[in-house]
C-alpha positions as CSV (number, residue, x, y, z in Angstrom):
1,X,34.3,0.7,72.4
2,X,34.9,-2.7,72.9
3,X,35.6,-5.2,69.9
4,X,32.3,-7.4,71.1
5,X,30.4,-4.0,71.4
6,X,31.6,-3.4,67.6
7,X,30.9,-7.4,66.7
8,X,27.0,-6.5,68.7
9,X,26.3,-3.5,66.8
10,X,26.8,-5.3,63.3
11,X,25.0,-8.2,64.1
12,X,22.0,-5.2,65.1
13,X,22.1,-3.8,61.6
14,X,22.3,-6.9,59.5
15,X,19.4,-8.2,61.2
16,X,17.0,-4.9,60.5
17,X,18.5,-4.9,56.8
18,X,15.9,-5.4,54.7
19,X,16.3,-8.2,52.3
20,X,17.9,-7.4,48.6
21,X,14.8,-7.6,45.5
22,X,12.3,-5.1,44.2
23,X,9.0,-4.5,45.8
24,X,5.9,-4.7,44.5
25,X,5.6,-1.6,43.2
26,X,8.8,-1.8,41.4
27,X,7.7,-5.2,40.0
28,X,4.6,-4.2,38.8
29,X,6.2,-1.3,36.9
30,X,8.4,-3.5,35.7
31,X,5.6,-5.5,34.0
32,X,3.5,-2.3,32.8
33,X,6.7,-1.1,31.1
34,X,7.1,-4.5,29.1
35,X,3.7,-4.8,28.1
36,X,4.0,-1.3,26.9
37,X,7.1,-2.1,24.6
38,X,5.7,-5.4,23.6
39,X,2.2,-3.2,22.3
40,X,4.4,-1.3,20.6
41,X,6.2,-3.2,18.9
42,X,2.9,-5.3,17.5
43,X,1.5,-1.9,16.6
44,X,4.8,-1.0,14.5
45,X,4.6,-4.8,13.0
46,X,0.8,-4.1,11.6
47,X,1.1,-0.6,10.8
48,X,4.5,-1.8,8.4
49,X,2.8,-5.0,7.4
50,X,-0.1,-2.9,6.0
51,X,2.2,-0.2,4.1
52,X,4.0,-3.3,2.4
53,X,0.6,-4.3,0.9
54,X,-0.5,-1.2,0.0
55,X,2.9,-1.0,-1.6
56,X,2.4,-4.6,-3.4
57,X,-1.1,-3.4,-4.9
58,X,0.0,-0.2,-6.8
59,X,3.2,-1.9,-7.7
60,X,0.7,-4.5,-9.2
61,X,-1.7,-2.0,-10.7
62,X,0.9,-0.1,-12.3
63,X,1.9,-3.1,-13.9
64,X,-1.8,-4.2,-15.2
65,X,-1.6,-0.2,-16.4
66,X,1.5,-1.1,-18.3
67,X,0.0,-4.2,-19.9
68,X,-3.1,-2.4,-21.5
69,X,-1.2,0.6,-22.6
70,X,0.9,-2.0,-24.5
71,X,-2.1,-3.9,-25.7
72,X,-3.3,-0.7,-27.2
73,X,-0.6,0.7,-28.4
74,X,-0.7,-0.2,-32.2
75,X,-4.7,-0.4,-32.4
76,X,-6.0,2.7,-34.4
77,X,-7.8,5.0,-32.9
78,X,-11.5,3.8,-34.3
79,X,-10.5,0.5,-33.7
80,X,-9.8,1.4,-29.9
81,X,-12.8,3.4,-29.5
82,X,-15.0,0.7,-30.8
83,X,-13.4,-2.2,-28.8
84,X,-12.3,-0.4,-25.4
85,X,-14.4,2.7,-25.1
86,X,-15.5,2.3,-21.2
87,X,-14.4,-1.7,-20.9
88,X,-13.7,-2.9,-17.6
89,X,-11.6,-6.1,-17.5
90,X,-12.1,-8.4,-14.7
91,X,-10.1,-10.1,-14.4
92,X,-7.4,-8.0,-15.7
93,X,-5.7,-8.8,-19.5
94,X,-2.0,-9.0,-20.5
95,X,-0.6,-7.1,-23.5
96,X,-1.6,-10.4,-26.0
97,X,-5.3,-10.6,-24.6
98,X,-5.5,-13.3,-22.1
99,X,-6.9,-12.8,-18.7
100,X,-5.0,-12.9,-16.0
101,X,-6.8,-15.1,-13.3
102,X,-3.8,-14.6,-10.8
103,X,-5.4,-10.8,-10.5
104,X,-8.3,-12.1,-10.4
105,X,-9.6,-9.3,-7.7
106,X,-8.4,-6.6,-9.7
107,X,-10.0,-5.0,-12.7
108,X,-8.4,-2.4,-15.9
109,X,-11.3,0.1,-16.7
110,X,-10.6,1.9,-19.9
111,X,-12.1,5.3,-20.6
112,X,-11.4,7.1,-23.7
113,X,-12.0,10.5,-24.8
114,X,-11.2,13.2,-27.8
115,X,-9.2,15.9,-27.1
116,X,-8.2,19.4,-28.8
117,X,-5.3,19.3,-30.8
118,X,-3.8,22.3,-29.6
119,X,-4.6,21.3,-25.7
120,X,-4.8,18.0,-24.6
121,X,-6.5,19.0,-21.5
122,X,-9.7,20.2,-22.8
123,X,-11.9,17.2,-23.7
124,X,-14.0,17.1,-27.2
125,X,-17.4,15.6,-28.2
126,X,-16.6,15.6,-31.8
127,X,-13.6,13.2,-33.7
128,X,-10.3,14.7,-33.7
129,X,-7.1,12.9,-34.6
130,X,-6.2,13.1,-30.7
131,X,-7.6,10.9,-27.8
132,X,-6.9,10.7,-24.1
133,X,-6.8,6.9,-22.9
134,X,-7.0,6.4,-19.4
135,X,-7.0,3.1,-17.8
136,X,-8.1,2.9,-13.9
137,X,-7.0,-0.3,-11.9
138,X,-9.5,-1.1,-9.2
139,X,-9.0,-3.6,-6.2
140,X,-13.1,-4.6,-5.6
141,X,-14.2,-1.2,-6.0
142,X,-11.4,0.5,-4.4
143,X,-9.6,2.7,-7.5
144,X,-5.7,1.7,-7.1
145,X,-4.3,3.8,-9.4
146,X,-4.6,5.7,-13.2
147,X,-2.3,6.5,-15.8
148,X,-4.0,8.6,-19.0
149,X,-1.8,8.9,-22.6
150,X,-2.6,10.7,-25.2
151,X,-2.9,8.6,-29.1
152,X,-3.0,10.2,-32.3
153,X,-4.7,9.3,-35.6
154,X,-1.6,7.5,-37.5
155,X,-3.7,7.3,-41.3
């Protein structure tokens, strides 16, 4: 073989190389695969965002539950039944009385009840010298989360 005959026969295959690039196939793969990560990732973004509020609303409630438990905490027990006995407070009050209008969409629903003195479980009609009180924080009428304690007669 001749050195012009070599020279020819690169010449022949450069010419039906095809050209470097992806097709169209490839491209459009390309494209489907990106739009699939970039769903995903807004997916991941709204599922998180919507934990972190769920997570800022019983963080809240607990605290509104913390703030009438104090409130009632030295209020006897007749005055408590009297003056809280299936209150709802909307908006919600802090532990010296005044509303809190910044929690204005939630509400502290107070329920109270007698209970045995020998099991706290069992619920009574009659006065004993033990109640349950059980506050319920409500976003509209969504119920957020309860905390129930249990009071004794002090006199």
């Amino acid at each position: 073989m001749t050195l012009s005959e070599i020279v020819d026969m690169k010449n022949t295959a450069k010419k039906h190389k095809t050209r470097g690039g992806f097709t169209l196939i490839e491209a459009l793969f390309a494209a489907m695969l990106l739009g699939l990560v970039i769903a995903a990732l807004a997916a991941a973004s709204t599922s998180f965002t919507m934990a972190n509020g769920y997570g800022v609303d019983l963080s809240t409630a607990e605290f509104l539950i913390e703030e009438m438990r104090e409130r009632t905490a030295n209020i006897d027990i007749d005055t408590l039944l009297a003056s809280y006995e299936g209150q709802t407070f909307s908006p919600p009050v802090d532990v010296s009385g005044a509303d809190m209008a910044d929690f204005g969409q939630f509400a502290q629903q107070v329920e109270i009840a007698f209970v045995e003195s020998g099991n706290f479980s069992n619920t009574v009609t009659g006065p004993t010298d033990f109640v349950r009180v059980t506050v319920t924080v409500t976003k509209g009428s969504q119920p957020i989360s309860n905390t129930s304690w249990i009071r004794a007669r002090l006199n």
